[in-house]
N, C-alpha and C positions, 0 to 999 in steps of 0.2 A: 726783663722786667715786663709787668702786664697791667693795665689801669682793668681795673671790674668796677662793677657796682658794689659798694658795699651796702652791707645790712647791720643791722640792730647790732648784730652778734660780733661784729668789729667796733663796735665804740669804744670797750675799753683801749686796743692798743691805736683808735687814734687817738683819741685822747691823750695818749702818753705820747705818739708823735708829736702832739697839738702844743702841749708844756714844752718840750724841749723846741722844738720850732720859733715857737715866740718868746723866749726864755732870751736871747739877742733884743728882740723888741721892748720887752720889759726893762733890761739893763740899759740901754738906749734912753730909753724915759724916763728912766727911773722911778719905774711904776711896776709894781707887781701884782696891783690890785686889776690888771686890764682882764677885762672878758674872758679871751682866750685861756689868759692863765688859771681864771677862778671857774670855771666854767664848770659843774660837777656832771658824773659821770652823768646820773638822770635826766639832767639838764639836756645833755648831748644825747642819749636816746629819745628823749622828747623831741627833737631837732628830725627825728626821722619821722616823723608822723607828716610832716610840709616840707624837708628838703631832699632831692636829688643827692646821694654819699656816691664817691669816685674815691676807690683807693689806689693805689700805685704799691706793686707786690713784689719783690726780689725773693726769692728762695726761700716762699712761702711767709714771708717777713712784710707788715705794711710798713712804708720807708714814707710814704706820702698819701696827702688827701685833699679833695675840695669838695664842696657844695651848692648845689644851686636850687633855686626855685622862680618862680614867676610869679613877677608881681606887679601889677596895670598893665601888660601887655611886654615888660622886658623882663631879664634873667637876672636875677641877681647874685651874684656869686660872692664864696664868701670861706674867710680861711684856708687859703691856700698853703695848706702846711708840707714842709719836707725835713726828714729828719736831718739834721745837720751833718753828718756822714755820709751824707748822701746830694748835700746841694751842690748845684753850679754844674749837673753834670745832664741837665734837661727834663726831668722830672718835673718839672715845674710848669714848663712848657707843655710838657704831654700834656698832662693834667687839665692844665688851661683849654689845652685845644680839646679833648675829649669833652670837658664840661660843656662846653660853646656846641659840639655836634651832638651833645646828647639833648640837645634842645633845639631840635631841627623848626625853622619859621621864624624864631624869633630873629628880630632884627636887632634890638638893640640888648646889650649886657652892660651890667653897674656893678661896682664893685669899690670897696675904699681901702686906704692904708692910709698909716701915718703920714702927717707930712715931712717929718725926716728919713723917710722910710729910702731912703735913695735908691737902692738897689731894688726893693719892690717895685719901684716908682718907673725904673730904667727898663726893668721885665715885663711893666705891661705895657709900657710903650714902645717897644721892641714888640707886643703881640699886636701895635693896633689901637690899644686903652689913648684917652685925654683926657688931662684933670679937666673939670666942667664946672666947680667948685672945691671951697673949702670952710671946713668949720670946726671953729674951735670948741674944745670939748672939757675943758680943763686947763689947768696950769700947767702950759709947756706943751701941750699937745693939741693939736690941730688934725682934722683927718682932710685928705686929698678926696675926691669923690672922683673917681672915671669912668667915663663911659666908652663903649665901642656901639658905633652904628654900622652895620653891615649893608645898607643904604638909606639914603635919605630921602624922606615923604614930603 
């Protein structure tokens, strides 16, 4: 497996990652209207105009992806998708850590998930991540916000 940058020209298959990825998260809240799932394809090449694409590649297959960009001076990362065939086996991890050194200086990165999200929850604080907040967004869903400071000023 290899994390690259991706481009324009991989949005449609993550996007098809990005569905099935959060397709648990959806069933969990039972919400199928969440971002990730309705997100259309233009929507998500528009996304490359202001964010940093990492894919994660098996046998010329994207199996995962994240995103970041800077915003007041930290990273903000976002959608950390892995195909479900493919989770629990570190890709995720890569991923995370690749996005973090593709952004050499900054010290601190943001990033949110659900608040039931337990397993995302346990993955980024296993990389580091503390919820620093939470806000509710809806009925039944709450997002966690965390942050990682690589030191502090």
């Amino acid at each position: 497996m290899i994390v690259k940058r991706a481009d324009v020209a991989d949005a449609e298959d993550i996007l098809a990652v990005q569905r099935l990825a959060f397709r648990s998260e959806a069933e969990a809240y039972q919400d199928f209207t969440i971002p990730p799932m309705n997100q259309t394809l233009a929507e998500l090449k528009s996304d490359f105009g202001n964010h940093l694409f990492l894919k994660a590649v098996i046998d010329a297959r994207i199996v995962g992806s994240v995103r970041g960009h800077l915003h007041n001076g930290s990273c903000h990362i976002g959608r950390l998708v892995v195909h479900p065939r493919f989770q629990g086996v570190g890709i995720g991890t890569l991923l995370m850590a690749s996005i973090e050194m593709a952004f050499p200086g900054v010290q601190r990165f943001e990033l949110f998930t659900g608040h039931r999200s337990e397993r995302n929850i346990r993955l980024y604080e296993k990389l580091g991540y503390r919820i620093f907040r939470t806000e509710a967004v809806g009925a039944g869903l709450s997002l966690a916000f965390m942050e990682k400071r690589l030191c502090d000023k």
